[in-house]
C-alpha positions as MATLAB code, in Angstrom:
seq = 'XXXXXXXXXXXXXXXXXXXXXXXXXXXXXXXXXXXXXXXXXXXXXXXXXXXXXXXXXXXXXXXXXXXXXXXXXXXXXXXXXXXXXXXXXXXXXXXXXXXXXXXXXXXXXXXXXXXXXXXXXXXXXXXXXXXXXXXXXXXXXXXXXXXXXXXXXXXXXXXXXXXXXXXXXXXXXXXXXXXXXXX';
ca = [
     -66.690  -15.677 -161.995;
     -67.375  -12.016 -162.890;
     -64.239   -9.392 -162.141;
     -65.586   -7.380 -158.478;
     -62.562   -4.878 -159.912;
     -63.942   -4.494 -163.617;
     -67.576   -4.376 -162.181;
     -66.045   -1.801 -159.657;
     -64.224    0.742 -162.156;
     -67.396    0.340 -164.434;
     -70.118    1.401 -162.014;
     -67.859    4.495 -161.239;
     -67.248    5.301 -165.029;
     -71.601    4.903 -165.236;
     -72.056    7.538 -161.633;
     -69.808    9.850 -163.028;
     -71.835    9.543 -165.991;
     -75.527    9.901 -164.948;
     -74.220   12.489 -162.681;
     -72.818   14.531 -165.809;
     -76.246   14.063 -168.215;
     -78.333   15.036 -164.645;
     -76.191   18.335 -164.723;
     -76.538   18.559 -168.294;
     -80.217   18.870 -167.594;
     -80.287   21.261 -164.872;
     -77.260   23.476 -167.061;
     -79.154   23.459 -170.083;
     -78.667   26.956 -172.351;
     -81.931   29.286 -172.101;
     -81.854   32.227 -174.481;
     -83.608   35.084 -174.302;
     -84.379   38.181 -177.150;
     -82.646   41.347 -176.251;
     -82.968   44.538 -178.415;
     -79.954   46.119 -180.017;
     -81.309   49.904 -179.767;
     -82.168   49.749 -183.790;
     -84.914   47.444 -183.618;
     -83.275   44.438 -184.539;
     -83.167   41.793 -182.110;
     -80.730   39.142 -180.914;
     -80.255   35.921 -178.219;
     -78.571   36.238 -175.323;
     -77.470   32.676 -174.028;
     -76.604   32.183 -170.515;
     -74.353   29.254 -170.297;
     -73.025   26.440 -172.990;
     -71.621   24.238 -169.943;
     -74.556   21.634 -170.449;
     -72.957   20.965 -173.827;
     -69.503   19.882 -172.231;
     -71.204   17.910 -169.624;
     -73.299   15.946 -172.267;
     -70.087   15.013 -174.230;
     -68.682   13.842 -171.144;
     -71.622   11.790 -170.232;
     -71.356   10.189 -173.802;
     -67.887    9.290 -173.575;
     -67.871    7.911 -169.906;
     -70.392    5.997 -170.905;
     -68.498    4.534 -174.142;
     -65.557    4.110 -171.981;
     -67.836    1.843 -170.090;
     -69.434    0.390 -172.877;
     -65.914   -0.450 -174.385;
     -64.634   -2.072 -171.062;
     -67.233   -4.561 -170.393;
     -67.512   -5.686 -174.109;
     -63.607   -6.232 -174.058;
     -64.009   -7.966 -170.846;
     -66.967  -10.421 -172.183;
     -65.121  -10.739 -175.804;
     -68.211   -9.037 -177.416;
     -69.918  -12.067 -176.706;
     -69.329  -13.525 -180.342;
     -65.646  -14.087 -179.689;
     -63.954  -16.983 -177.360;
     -65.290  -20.417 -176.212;
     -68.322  -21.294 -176.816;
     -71.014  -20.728 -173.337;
     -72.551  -23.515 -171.389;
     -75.808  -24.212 -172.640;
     -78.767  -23.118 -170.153;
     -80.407  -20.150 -168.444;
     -77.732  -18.653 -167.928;
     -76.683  -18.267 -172.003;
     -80.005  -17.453 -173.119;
     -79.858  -14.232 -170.572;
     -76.875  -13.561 -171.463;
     -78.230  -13.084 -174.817;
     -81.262  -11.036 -174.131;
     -79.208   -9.015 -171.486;
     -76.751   -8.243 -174.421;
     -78.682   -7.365 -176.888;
     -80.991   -5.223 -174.446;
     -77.437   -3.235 -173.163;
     -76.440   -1.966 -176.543;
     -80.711   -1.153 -177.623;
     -79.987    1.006 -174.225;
     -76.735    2.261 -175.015;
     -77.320    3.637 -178.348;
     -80.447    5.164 -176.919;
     -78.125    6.989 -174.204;
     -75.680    7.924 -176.992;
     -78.204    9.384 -179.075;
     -80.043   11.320 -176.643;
     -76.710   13.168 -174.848;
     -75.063   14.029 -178.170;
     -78.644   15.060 -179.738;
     -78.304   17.407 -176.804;
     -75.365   18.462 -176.682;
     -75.327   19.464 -180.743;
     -78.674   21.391 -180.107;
     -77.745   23.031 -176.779;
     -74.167   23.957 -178.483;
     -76.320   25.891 -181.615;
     -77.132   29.137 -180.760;
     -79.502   30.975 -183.010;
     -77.943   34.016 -184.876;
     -78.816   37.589 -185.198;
     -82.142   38.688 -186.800;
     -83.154   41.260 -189.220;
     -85.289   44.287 -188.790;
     -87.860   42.896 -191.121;
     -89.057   40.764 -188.076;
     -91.629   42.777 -186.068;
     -91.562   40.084 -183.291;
     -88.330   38.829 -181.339;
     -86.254   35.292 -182.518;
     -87.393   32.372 -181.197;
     -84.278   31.827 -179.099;
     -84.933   27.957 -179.445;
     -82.829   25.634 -177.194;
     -82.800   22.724 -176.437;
     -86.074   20.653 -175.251;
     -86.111   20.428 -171.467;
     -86.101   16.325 -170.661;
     -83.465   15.324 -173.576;
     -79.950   15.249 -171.026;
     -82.894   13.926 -168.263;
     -83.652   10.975 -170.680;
     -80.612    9.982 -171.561;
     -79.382   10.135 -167.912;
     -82.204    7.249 -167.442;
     -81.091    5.236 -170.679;
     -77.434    5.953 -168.609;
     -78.747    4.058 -165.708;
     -80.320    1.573 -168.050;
     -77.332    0.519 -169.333;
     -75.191    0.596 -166.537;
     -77.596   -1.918 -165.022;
     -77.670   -4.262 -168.050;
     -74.068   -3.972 -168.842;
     -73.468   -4.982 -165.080;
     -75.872   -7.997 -165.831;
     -75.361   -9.049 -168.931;
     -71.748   -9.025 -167.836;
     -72.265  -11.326 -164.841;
     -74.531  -13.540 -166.560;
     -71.818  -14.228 -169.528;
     -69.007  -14.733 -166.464;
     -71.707  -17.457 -165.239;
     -72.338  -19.218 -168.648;
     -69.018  -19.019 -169.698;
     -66.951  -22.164 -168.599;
     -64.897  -24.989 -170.084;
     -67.632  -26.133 -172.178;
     -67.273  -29.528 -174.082;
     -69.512  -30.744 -176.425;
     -68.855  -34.491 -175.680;
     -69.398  -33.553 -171.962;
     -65.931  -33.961 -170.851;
     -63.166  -36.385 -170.997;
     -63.217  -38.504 -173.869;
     -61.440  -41.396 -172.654;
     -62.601  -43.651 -170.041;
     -61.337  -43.428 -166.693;
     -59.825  -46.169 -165.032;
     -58.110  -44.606 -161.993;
     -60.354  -46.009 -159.287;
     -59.955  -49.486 -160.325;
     -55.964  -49.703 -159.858;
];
């Protein structure tokens, strides 16, 4: 039987979570030229919040990560799992939560590392202003999905493993033969 109190405490870690990369997204650093008064130009950034809201994201949702593959022994380690549906989605489930999870990871600290870089001052050589590049609008929005993802897999895969997992025997119980009901 799955922990309701693990699955509880996890689902809040994964909100807080997707709430953080969905600010992330609307937070995002925008930069724009500015002139210095001797024609050189420079970026102004508004905000760098989005980057400390991305890194929170990311590690609320290793926290998570952490907790349910403690809970379910990583899978490989413990007794062995009844044999059945049950197992083989466990497997699929498991495999498809950490695809998911890296996917998350990658996108909030790809974010994060590219909204935190701020382009530096240019020269006078350049006629035309900086770029000002930031980072791509959707990157903190797609890894809030691949959040959400995995939370949902994680859940699964988690109460799927509580399901298969059991006293299983490979002789099919009791070795012995019974003779109680013949005293």
């Amino acid at each position: 039987m799955a922990s309701k109190l693990l699955i509880i405490f996890v689902t809040i870690l994964d909100i807080i979570a997707f709430a953080l990369a969905v600010a992330a997204e609307r937070r995002r650093s925008t930069g724009t030229p500015t002139p210095d008064g001797q024609n050189n130009f420079y970026c102004v950034y508004n905000s760098d919040i989005a980057t400390g809201y991305g890194v929170g994201a990311c590690l609320l949702l290793l926290a998570s990560q952490v907790i349910i593959m403690a809970a379910s022994k990583c899978f490989c380690c413990g007794s062995p799992l009844r044999p059945g549906g049950s197992r083989a989605c466990a497997v699929i489930l498991f495999i498809l939560c950490w695809v998911t999870f890296l996917i998350a990871e990658i996108c909030l600290l790809a974010g994060s590392v590219r909204n935190a870089y701020h382009t530096k001052y240019a020269t006078v050589f350049f006629k035309n202003p900086p770029s000002c590049e930031t980072v791509r609008r959707g990157v903190f929005a797609a890894g809030a999905a691949f959040v959400l993802f995995t939370s949902i897999t994680s859940k699964l895969y988690y109460s799927t493993y509580s399901k298969a997992k059991g006293s299983f025997s490979p002789y099919g119980g009791e070795a012995g033969v019974g003779m109680a009901a013949y005293r």
